[in-house]
Backbone as CSV, one residue per row, in Angstrom:
resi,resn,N_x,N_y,N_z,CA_x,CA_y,CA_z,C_x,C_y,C_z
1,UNK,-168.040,-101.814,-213.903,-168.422,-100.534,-213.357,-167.220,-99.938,-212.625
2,UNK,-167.206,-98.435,-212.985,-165.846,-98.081,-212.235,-166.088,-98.002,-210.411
3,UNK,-164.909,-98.022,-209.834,-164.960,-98.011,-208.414,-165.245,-96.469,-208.322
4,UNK,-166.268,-96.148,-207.096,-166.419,-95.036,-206.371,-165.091,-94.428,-205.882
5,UNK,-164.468,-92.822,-205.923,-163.810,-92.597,-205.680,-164.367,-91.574,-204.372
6,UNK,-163.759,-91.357,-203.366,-164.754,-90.397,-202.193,-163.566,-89.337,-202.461
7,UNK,-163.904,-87.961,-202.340,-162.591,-86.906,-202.353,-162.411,-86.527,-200.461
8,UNK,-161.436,-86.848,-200.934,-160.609,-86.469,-200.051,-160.547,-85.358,-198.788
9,UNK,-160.789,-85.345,-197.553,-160.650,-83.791,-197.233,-158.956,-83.416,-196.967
10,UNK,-158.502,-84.482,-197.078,-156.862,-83.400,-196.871,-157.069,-82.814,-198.448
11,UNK,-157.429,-83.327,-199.366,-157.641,-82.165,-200.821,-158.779,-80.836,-200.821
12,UNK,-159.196,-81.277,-199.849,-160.453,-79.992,-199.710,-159.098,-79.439,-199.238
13,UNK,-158.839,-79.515,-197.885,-157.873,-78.354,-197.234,-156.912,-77.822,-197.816
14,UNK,-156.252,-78.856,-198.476,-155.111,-78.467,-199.415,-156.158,-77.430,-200.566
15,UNK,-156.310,-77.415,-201.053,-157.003,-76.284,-202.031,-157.670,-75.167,-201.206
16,UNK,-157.887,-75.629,-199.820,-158.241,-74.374,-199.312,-157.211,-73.514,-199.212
17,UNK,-156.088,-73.986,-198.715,-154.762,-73.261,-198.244,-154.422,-73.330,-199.522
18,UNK,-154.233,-73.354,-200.502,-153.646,-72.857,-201.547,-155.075,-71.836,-201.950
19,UNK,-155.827,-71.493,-202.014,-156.535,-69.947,-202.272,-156.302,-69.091,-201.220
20,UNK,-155.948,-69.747,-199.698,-155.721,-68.589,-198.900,-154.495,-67.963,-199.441
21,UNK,-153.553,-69.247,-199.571,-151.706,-68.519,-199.760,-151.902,-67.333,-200.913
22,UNK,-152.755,-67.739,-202.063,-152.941,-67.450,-203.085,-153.725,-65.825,-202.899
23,UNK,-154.470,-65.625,-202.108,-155.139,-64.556,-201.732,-153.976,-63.660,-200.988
24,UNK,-153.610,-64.039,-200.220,-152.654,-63.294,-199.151,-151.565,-62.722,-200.058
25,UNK,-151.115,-63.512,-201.100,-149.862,-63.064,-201.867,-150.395,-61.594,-202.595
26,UNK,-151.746,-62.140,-203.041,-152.285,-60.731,-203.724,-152.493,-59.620,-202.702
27,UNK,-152.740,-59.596,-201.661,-153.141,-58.201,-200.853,-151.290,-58.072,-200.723
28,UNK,-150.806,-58.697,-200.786,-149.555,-58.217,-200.076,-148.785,-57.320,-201.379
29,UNK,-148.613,-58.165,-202.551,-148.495,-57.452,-203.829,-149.526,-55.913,-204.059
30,UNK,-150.780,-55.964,-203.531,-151.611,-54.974,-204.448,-150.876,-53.784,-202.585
31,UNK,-150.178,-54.242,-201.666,-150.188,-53.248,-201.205,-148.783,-52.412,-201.336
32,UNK,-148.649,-52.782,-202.223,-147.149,-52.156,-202.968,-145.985,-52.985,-201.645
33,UNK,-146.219,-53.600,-201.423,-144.568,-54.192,-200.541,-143.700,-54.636,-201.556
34,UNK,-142.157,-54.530,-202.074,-141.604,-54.813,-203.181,-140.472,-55.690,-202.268
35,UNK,-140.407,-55.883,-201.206,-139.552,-56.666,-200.739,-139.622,-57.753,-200.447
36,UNK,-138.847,-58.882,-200.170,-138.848,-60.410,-200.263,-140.106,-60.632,-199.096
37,UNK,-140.997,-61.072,-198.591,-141.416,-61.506,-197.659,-141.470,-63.077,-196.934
38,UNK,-140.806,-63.196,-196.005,-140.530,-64.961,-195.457,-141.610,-65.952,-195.357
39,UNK,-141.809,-66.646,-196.004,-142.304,-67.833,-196.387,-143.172,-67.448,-194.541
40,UNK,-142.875,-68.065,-194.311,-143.440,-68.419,-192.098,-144.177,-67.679,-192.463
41,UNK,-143.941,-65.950,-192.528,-144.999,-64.950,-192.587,-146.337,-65.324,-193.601
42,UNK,-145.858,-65.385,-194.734,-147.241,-66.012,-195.160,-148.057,-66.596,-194.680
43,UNK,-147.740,-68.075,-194.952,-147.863,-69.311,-194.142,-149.136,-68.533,-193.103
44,UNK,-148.380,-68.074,-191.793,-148.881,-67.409,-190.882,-150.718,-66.369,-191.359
45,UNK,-150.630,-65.493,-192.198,-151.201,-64.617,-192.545,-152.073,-65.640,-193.470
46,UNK,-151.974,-66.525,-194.349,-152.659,-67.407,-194.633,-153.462,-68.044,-194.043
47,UNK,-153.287,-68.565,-192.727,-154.000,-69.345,-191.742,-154.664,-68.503,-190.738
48,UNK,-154.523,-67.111,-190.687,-155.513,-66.092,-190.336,-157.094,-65.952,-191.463
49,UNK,-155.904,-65.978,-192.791,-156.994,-65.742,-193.929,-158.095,-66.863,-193.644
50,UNK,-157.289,-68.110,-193.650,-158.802,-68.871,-194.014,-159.872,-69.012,-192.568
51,UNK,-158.809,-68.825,-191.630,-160.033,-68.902,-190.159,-160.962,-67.804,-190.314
52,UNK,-160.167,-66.622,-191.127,-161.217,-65.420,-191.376,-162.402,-65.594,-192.277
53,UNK,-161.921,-66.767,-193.378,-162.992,-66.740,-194.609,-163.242,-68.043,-194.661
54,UNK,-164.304,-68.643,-194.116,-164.644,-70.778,-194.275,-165.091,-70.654,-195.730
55,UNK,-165.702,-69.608,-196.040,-166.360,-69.805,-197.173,-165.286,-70.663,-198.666
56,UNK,-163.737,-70.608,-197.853,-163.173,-70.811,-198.846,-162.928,-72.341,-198.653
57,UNK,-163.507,-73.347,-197.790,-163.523,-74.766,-197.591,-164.362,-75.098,-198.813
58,UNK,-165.812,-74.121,-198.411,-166.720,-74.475,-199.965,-166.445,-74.302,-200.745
59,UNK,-165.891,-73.482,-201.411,-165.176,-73.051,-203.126,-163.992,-74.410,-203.196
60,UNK,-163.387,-74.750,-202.512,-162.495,-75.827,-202.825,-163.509,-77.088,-202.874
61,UNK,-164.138,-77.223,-201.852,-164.956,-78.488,-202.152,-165.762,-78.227,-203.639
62,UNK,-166.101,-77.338,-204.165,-166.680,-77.307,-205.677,-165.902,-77.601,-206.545
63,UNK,-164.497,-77.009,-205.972,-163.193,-76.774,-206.976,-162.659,-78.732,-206.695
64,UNK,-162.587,-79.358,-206.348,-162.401,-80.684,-205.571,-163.350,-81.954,-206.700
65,UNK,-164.942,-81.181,-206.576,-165.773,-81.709,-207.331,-165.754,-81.586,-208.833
66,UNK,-165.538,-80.513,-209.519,-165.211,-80.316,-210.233,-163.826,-81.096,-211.237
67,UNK,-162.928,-80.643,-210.440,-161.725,-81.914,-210.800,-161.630,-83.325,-211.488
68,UNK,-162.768,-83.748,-210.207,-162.826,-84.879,-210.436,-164.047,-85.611,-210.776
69,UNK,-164.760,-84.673,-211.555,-166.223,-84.905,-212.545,-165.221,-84.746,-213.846
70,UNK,-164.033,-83.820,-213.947,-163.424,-84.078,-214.953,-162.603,-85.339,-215.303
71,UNK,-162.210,-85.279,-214.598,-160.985,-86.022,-215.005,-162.002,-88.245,-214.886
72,UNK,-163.217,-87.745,-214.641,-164.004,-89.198,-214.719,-164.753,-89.095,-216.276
73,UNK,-165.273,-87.821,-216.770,-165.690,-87.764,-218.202,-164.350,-87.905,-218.952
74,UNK,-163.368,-87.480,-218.891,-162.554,-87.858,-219.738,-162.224,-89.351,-219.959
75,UNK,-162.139,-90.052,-218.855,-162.218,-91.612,-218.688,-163.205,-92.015,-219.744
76,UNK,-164.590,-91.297,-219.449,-165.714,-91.780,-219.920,-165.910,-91.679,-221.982
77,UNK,-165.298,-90.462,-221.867,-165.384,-90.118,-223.490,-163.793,-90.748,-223.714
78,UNK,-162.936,-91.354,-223.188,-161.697,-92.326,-223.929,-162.892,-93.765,-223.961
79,UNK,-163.236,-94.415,-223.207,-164.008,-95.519,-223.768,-164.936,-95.709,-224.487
80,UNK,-166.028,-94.386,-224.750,-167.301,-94.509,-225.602,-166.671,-93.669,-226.829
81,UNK,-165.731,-92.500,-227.086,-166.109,-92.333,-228.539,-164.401,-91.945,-228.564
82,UNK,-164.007,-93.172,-228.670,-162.626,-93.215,-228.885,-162.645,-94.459,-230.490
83,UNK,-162.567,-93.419,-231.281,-162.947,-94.034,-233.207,-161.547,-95.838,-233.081
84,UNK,-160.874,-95.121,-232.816,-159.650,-95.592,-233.290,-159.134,-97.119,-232.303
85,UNK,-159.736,-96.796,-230.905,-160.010,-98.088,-230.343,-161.080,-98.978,-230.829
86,UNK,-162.233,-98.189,-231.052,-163.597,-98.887,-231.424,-163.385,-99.822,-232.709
87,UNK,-162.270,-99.572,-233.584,-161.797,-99.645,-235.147,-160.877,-101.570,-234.563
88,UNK,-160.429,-101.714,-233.701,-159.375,-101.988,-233.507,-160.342,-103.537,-232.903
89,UNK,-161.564,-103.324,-231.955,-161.914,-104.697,-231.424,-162.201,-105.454,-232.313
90,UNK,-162.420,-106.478,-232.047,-162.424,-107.899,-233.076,-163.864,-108.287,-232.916
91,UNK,-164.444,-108.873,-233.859,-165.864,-108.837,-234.162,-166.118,-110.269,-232.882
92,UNK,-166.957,-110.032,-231.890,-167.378,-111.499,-230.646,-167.705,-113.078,-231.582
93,UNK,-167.107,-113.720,-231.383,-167.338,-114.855,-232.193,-168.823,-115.752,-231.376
94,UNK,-169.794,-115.888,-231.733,-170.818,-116.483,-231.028,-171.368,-117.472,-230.095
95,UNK,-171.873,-117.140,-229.150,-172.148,-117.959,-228.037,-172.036,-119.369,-228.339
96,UNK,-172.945,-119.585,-229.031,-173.298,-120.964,-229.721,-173.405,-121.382,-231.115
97,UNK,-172.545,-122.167,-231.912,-173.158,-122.723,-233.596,-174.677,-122.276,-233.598
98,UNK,-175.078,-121.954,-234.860,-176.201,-121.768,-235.129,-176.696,-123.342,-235.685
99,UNK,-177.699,-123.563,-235.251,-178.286,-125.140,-236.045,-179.420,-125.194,-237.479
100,UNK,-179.426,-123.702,-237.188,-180.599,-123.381,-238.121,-180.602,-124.309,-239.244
101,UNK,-179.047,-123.950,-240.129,-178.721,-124.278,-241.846,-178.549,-126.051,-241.454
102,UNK,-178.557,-126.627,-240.498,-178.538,-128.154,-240.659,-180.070,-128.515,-240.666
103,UNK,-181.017,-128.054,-240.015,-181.924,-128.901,-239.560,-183.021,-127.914,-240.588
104,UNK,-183.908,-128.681,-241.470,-185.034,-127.922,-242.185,-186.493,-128.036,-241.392
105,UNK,-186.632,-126.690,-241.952,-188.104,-126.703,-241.178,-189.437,-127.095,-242.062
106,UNK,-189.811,-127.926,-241.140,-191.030,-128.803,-241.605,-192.369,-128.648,-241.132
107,UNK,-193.162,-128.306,-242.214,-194.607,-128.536,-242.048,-195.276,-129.839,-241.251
108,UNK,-195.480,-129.671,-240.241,-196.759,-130.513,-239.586,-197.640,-131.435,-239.963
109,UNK,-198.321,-129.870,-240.872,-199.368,-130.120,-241.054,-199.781,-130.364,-242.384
């Protein structure tokens, strides 16, 4: 059975702050600024964004869950319908000799 994996909250946060950075870059682009803007400033305006919006802890925790419902079915469909491994195991050689073909079966009665 595979081991339980728990996610992470430095990956919740981290995906939070990457939709804030990710948000902030867009208002700053859609407000026509064409000039370089300093990293800090973001950064900064980012960490306004997300104290402004929690809602974006939950979208990462889906986005978090998601991930890693994937990346466990893929695990899951490489061991169950993987042709070419399945092709490859060797037939289980049996617990025990069978005694059947030595010993005949006899009427009683």
């Amino acid at each position: 059975m595979a081991d339980f994996q728990h996610i992470s909250g430095a990956a919740v946060k981290v995906l939070a702050r990457v939709a804030a950075r990710k948000a902030v870059k867009a208002e700053i682009k859609a407000s026509g600024n064409r000039a370089l803007v300093p990293a800090g400033e973001i950064e900064q305006r980012s960490r306004a964004y997300l104290t402004n919006n929690p809602q974006l802890y939950e979208q990462a925790m889906a986005q978090a869950w998601a991930i890693a419902a994937k990346d466990q079915q893929g695990r899951l469909n490489a061991v169950l319908f993987d042709d070419y491994r399945r092709g490859k195991r060797k037939p289980r050689p049996p617990v025990s000799p069978s005694d059947s073909g030595k010993s005949g079966t006899e009427k009683t009665q």
